[in-house]
C-alpha positions as CSV (number, residue, x, y, z in Angstrom):
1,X,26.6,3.5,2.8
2,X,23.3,1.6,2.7
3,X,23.3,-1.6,0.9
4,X,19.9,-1.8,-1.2
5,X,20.0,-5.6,-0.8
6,X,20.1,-5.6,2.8
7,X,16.8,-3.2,3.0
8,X,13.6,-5.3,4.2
9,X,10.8,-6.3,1.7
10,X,8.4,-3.6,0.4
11,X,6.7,-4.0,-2.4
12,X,3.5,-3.5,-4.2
13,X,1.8,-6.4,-6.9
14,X,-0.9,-4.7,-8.9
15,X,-3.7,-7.2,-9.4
16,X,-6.4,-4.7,-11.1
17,X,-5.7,-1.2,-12.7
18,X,-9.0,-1.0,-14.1
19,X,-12.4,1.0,-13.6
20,X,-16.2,0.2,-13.2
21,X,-16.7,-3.3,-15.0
22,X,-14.0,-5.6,-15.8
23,X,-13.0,-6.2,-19.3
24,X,-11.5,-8.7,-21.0
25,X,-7.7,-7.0,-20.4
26,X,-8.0,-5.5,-17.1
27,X,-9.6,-6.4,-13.8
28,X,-11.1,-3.9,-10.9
29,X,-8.9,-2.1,-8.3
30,X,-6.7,-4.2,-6.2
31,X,-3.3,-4.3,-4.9
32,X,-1.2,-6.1,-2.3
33,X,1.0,-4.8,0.0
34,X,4.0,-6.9,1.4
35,X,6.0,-5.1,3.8
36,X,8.8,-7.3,5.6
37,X,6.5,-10.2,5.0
38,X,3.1,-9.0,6.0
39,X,0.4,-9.2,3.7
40,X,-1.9,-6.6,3.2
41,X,-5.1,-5.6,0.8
42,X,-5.8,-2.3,-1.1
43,X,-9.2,-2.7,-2.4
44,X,-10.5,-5.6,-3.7
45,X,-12.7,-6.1,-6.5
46,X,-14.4,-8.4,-8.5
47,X,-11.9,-11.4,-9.2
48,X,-9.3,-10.3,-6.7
49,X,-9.1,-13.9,-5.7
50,X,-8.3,-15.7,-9.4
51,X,-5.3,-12.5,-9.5
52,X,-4.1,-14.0,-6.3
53,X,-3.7,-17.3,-7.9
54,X,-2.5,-16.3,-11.3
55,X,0.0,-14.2,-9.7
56,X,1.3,-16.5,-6.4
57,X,0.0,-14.5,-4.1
58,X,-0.4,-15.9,-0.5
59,X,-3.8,-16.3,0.7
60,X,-3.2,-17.3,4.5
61,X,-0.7,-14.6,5.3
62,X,-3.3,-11.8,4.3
63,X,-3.7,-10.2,7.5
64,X,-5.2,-6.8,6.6
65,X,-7.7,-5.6,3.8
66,X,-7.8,-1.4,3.2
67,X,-10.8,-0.7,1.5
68,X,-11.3,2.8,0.2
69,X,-15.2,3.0,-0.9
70,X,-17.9,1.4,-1.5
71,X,-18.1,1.7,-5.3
72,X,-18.5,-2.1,-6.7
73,X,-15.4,-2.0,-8.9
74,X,-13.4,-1.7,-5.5
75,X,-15.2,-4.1,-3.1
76,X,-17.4,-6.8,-5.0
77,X,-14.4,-9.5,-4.6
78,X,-14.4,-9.2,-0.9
79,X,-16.9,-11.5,0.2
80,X,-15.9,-14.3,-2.5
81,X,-12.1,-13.5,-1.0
82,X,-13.7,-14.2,2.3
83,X,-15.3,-17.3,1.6
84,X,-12.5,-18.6,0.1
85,X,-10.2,-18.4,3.1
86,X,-12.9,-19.8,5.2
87,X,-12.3,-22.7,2.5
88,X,-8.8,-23.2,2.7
89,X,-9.3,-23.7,6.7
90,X,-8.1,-19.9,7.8
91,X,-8.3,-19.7,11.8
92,X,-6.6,-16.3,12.0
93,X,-8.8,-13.0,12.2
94,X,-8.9,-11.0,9.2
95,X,-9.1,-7.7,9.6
96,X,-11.0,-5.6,7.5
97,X,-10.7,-1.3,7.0
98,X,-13.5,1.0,5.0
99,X,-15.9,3.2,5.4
100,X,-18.4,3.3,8.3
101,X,-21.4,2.7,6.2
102,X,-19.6,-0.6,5.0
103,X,-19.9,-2.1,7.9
104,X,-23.8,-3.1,7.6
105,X,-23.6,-4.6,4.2
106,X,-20.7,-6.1,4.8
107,X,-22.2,-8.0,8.2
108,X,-25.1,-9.3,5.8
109,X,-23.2,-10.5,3.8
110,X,-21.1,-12.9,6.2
111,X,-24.2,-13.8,7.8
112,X,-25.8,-14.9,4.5
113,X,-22.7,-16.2,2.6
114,X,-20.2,-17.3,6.1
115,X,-22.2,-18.0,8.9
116,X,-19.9,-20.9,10.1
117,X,-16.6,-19.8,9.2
118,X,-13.6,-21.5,11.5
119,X,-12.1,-17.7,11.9
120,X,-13.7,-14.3,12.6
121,X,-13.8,-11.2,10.2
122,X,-13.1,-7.7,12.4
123,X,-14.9,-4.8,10.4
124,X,-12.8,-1.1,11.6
125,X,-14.6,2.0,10.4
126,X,-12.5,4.5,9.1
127,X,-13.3,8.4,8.6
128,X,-12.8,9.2,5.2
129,X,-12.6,12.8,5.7
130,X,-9.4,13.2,7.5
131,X,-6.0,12.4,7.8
132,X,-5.8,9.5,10.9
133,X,-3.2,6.6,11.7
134,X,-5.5,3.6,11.5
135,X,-3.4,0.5,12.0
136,X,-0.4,0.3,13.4
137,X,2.4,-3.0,13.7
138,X,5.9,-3.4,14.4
139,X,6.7,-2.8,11.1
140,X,4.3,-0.1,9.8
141,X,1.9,2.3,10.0
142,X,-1.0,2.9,8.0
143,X,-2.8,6.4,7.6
144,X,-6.1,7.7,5.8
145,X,-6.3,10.1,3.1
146,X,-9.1,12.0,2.3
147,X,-10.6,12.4,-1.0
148,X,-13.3,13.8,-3.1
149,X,-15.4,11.3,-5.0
150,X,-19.2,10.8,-5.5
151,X,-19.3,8.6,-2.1
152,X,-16.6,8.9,1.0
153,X,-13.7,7.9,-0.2
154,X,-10.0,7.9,1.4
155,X,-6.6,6.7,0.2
156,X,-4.3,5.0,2.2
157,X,-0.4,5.6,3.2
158,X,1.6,2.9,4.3
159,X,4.8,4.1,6.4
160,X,7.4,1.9,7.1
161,X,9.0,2.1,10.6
162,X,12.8,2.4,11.5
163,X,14.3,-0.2,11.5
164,X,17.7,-0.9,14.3
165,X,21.1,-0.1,13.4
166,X,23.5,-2.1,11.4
167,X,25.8,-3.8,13.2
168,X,29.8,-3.6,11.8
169,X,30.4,-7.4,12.0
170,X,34.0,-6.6,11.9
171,X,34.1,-4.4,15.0
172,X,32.1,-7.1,17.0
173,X,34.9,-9.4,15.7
174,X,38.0,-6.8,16.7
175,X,36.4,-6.0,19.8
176,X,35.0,-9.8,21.2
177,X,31.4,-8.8,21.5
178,X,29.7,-11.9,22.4
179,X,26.2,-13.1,20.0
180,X,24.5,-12.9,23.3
181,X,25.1,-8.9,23.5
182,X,24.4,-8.2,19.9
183,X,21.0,-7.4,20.4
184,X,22.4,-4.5,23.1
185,X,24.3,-2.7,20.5
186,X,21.5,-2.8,18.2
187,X,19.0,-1.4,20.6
188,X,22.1,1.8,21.7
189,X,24.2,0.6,23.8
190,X,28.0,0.6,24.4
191,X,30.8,-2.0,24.8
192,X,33.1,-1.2,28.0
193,X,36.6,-3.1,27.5
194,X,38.2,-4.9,30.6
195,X,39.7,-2.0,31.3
196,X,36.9,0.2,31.5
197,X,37.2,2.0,28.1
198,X,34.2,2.6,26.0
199,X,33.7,1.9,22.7
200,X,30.6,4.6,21.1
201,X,27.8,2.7,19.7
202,X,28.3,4.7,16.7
203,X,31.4,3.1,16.1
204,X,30.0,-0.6,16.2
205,X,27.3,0.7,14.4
206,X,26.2,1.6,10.9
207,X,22.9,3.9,10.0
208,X,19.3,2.0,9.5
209,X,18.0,2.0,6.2
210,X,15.9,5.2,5.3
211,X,12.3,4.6,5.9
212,X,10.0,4.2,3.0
213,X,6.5,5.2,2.1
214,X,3.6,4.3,-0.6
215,X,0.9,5.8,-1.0
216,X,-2.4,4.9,-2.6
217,X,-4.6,7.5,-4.0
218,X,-7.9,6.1,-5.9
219,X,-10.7,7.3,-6.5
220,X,-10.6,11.1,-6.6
221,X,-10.9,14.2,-8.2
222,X,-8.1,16.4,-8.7
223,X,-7.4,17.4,-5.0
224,X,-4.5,19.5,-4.4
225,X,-4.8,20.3,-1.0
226,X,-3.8,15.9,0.0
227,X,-0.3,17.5,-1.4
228,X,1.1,18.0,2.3
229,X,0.5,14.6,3.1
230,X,2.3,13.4,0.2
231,X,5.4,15.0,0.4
232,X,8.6,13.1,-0.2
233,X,6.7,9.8,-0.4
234,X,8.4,7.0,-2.2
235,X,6.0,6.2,-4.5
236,X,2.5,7.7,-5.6
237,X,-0.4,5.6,-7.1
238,X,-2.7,8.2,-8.3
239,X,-6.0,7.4,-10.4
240,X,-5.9,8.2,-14.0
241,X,-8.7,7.6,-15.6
242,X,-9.0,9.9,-18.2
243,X,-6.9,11.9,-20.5
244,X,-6.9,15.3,-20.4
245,X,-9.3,15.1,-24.2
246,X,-12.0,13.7,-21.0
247,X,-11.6,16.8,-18.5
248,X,-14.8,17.2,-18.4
249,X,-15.8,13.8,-17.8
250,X,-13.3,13.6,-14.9
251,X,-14.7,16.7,-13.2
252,X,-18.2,15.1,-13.8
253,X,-17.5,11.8,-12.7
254,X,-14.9,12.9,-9.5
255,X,-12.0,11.6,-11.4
256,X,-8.7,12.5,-12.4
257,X,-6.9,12.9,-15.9
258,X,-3.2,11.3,-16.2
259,X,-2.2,15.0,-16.4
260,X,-3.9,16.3,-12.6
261,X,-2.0,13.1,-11.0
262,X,1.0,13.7,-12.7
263,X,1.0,17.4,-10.9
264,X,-0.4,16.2,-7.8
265,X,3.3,13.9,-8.2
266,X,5.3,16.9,-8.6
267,X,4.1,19.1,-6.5
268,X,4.5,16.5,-3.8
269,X,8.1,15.7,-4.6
270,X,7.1,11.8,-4.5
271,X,9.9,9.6,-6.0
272,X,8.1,7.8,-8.4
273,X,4.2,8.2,-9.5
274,X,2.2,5.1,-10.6
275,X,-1.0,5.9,-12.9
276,X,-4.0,3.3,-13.1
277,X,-7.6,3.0,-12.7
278,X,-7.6,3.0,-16.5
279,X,-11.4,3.8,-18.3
280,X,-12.7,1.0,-20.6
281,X,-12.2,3.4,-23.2
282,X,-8.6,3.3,-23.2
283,X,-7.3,-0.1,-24.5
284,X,-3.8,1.4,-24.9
285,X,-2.1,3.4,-21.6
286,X,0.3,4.8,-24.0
287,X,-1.4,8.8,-24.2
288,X,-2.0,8.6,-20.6
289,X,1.8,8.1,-19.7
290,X,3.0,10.3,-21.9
291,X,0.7,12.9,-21.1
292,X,1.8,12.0,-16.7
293,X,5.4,12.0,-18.0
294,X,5.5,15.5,-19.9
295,X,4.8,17.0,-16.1
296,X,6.3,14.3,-14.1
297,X,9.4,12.2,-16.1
298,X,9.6,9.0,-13.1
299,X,6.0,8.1,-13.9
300,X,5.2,4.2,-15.0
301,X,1.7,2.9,-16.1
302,X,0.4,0.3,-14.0
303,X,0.4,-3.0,-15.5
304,X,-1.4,-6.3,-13.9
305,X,1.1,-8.5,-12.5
306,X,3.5,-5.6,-12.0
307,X,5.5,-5.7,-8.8
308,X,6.8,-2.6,-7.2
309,X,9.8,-2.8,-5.0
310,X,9.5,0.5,-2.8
């Protein structure tokens, strides 16, 4: 058996679960991603870098910023963001993810605003129209998802890679296993006694941790056909921005209602489904959960400050 507390970090801090302009209770889309203590970036919008304050969150171990269009309400925080770490005296590269057509705006705006910066920013184009591994560590991978919005758009799925085999600390006691051989059994191998028995890895040995997955899907309009390449993921954020009372608007505006996410959810067989990307309109998320949670029970409403543990 797998002890929760022994799994790696993975979590998810929202910073913004609003739409368009910010108000005065919610800020634009933006979300970090800390997996096994690497600090990533899902969008970033205007303010992203006062949320990162108010909420603790590291600003020199952001390696990686996702971004998933170039709507304002998802990117207008990324030069001040960039600025800032120039600030603070950052001298790693950042790394930086969106859509090809970013990439010109974005390189006039660090050669008006961050012309002398002590660290480089590395712009990757992504396709927005397919399904692609895009980065890749020892810890993770990260895909693109396409969606269907007014400009290219794409979500993001971050996959956590195996991790090695437990090792029984009371078999490597029974049996003598030096510290120096650990490593060994981790990676599959055997002990051999003196006497030339074998003892199985699996017997020194317990199971890795499952795998986890999160997946980030905003902005869209009801898409069923992403279902494949959510299946069995962890956990689900899926725009909401309207109630179903707004169909209309949604399919207008290449949105989704609480309702269309909350199916996307179940006919995915995700564990849990987080709704956000909340419309001005709605100063309480009350009628959009319950509307997500009639179809799909294990759904939350996203909250600012909220922390996710995957």
């Amino acid at each position: 058996m797998i002890n929760h507390n022994d799994m790696e970090k993975f979590e998810v801090t929202i910073l913004g679960c609003g739409s368009a302009s910010p108000t005065a209770i919610r800020h634009p889309a933006a979300q970090i991603i800390n997996l096994r203590d690497k600090i990533s970036m899902i969008d970033c919008g205007e303010g992203t870098q006062m949320q990162m304050r108010t909420y603790k969150i590291s600003f020199q171990k952001l390696r990686n910023i996702f971004i998933s269009h170039m709507h304002g309400d998802h990117c207008f925080g990324l030069i001040g963001l960039i600025s800032s770490l120039g600030l603070l005296g950052r001298t790693a590269s950042l790394h930086v993810y969106g859509p090809a057509d970013f990439e010109d705006i974005l390189q006039r705006q660090l050669k008006a605003f961050c012309d002398n910066m002590e660290y480089e920013v590395i712009f990757h184009p992504l396709q927005t129209d397919t399904y692609k591994l895009v980065y890749e560590d020892r810890s993770m991978e990260v895909y693109t998802l396409p969606l269907q919005h007014r400009v290219p758009c794409c979500g993001f799925i971050f996959r956590e890679k195996p991790t090695l085999p437990h090792i029984r600390r009371e078999m490597i006691d029974y049996y003598g296993i030096p510290n120096n051989y650990i490593n060994h059994i981790k990676n599959g191998a055997d002990w051999i006694l003196p006497d030339g028995s074998i003892i199985r890895n699996d017997v020194l040995t317990l199971p890795p941790a499952p795998t986890r997955s999160y997946a980030y899907c905003s902005d869209t309009a009801y898409k069923p056909d992403i279902q494949p390449y959510l299946m069995d993921t962890d956990v689900l954020y899926h725009e909401a921005t309207f109630s179903t009372e707004h169909t209309e608007i949604a399919k207008q505006t290449y949105h989704s209602t609480a309702a269309q996410a909350a199916s996307i959810a179940l006919n995915s067989h995700v564990g849990k489904l987080i709704i956000g990307h909340y419309s001005a309109r709605y100063t309480d998320t009350a009628p959009l959960l319950e509307e997500a949670q009639k179809i799909f029970p294990a759904t939350i409403a996203a909250q600012e400050g909220m922390t996710i543990q995957i």
